[in-house]
Phi, psi and omega in degrees: 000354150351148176042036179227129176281112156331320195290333155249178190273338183289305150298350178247004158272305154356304190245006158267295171340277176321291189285008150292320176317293184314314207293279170343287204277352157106336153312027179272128173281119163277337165278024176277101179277350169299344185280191214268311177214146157184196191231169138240169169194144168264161179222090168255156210270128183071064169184124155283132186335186196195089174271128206267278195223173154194139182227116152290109193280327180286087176284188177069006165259001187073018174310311175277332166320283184324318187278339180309305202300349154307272176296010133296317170299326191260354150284311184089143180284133166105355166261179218252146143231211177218167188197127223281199170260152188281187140245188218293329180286001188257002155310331163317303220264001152257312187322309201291316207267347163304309187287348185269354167091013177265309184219153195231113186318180187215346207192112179323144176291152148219187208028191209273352155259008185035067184291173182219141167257109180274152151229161201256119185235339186254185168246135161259044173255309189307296177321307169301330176306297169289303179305013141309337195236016164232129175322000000 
């Protein structure tokens, strides 16, 4: 997503485009701190993943969706994962993909990270596919 300018709308569909492109084809870096919007998480092996954080610098294009929709494909529909407390937009961006029929919560935050536990009940490949085709 290298050399597109943020700053207009024709560019910032651009760069939807593209990281939706990306997502699809199994090529989004989540450790890329230079994009727009990503996450962290961890996948540690005999342990469910763990989603940390996600941020977007552009809001109001779905930039931090789309990439949820990353660590949702590589978590997989029907497995469980966990996830640390947010601050409000990333409570939205579960809200959202919860109210969309993608992860359905499982479990009240507890402990000293007030972890919360989801399972992926939608396919978020299918979701992403539409929001590809909408403008």
């Amino acid at each position: 997503m290298e050399g597109l300018n943020a700053n207009n709308t024709e560019n910032i569909e651009k760069i939807r485009s593209q990281l939706i492109d990306n997502i699809l084809a199994g090529k989004h870096d989540s450790e890329n701190d230079n994009d727009l919007a990503n996450y962290r998480a961890t996948f540690l092996k005999g342990e469910e993943p763990l989603f940390v954080n996600i941020w977007s610098v552009k809001r109001g294009h779905q930039l931090g969706y789309i990439v949820l929709h990353d660590f949702l494909m590589k978590v997989g529909k029907g497995n469980i994962f966990s996830s640390t407390d947010f601050e409000p937009d990333g409570v939205k961006l579960f809200e959202k993909a919860a109210a969309n029929g993608l992860i359905k919560q499982i479990s009240e935050k507890s402990g000293l990270n007030n972890i919360t536990r989801w399972k992926i009940v939608g396919d978020p490949r299918a979701n992403l596919e539409k929001l590809k085709n909408i403008k």
